[in-house]
C-alpha positions in Angstrom: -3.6 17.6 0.9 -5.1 15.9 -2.3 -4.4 13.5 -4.7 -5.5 10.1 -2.8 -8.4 9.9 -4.3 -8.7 13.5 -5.6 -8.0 12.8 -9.6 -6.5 15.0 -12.0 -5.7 18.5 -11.5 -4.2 17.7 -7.9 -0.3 16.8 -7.5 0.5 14.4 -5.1 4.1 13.2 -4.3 3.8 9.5 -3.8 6.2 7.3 -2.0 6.2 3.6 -3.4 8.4 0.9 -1.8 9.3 -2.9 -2.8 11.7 -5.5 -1.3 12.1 -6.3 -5.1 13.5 -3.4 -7.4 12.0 -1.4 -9.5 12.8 -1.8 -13.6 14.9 0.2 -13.9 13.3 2.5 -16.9 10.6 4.0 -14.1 12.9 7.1 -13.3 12.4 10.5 -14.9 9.6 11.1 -17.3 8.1 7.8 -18.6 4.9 6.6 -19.8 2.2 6.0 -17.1 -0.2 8.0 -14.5 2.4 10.1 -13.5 4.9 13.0 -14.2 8.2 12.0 -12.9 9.6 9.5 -11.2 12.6 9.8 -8.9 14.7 6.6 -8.7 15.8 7.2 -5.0 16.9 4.1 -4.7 16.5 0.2 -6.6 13.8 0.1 -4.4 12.7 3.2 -3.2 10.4 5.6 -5.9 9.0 9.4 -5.3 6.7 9.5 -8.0 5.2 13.0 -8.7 1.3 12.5 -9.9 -2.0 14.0 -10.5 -3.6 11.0 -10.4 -5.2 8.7 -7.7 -3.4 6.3 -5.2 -5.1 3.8 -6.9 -4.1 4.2 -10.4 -0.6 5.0 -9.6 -0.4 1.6 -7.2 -1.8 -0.6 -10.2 1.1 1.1 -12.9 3.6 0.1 -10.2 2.2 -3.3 -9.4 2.2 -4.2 -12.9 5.4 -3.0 -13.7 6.5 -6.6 -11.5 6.9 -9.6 -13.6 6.1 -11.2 -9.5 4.1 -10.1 -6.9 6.3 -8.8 -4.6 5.0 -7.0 -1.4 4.5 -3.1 -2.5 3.5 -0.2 -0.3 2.7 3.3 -1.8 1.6 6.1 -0.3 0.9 10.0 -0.7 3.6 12.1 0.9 1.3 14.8 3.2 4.2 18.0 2.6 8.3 17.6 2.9 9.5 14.5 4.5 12.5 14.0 6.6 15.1 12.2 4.5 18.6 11.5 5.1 21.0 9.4 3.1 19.0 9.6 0.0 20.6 10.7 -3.7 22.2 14.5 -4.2 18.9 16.3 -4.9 16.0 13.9 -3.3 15.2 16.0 -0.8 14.8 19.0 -2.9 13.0 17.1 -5.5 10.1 16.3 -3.0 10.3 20.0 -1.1 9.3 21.6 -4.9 6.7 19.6 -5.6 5.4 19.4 -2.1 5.2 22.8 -1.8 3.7 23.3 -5.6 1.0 20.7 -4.0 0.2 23.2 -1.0 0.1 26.1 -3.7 -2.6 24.5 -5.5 -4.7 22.5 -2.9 
């Protein structure tokens, strides 16, 4: 599955994860290397992308007043998920699958 390093034109899901939150204006469709964000948690974002690890690791990271520990990483199909927001789960299974479709 693309999008690590793939650039545009391949969608990756992305999981990012921080101890710290996230601000709490990256959720939905905001500004940035990305198409939507879903807020899963304060610090727990899906992030739906056609761009690079890299570029969407650098938004995030700079997004933190801090430099808090931050791990982000491209989502290879459907996770398990349990516990998670009404929705997440189907959220990540469209886009995964939209991924496949076009890989």
């Amino acid at each position: 599955m693309g999008g690590r390093d793939a650039g545009p034109g391949t969608v990756t899901v992305y999981l990012a994860w921080s101890p710290e939150p996230f601000d709490p204006g990256l959720s939905g469709v905001v500004d940035g290397p990305w198409r939507e964000i879903l807020r899963a948690e304060d610090h727990l974002l899906l992030v739906d992308s056609d761009d690079t690890l890299s570029r969407v690791y650098h938004h995030l990271k700079w997004s933190f007043e801090g430099s808090p520990p931050l791990l982000v990483t491209a989502c290879d199909g459907a996770p398990k998920l349990k516990g998670l927001p009404a929705g997440t789960t189907s959220w990540v299974r469209a886009r995964a699958g939209a991924a496949r479709g076009r890989a």
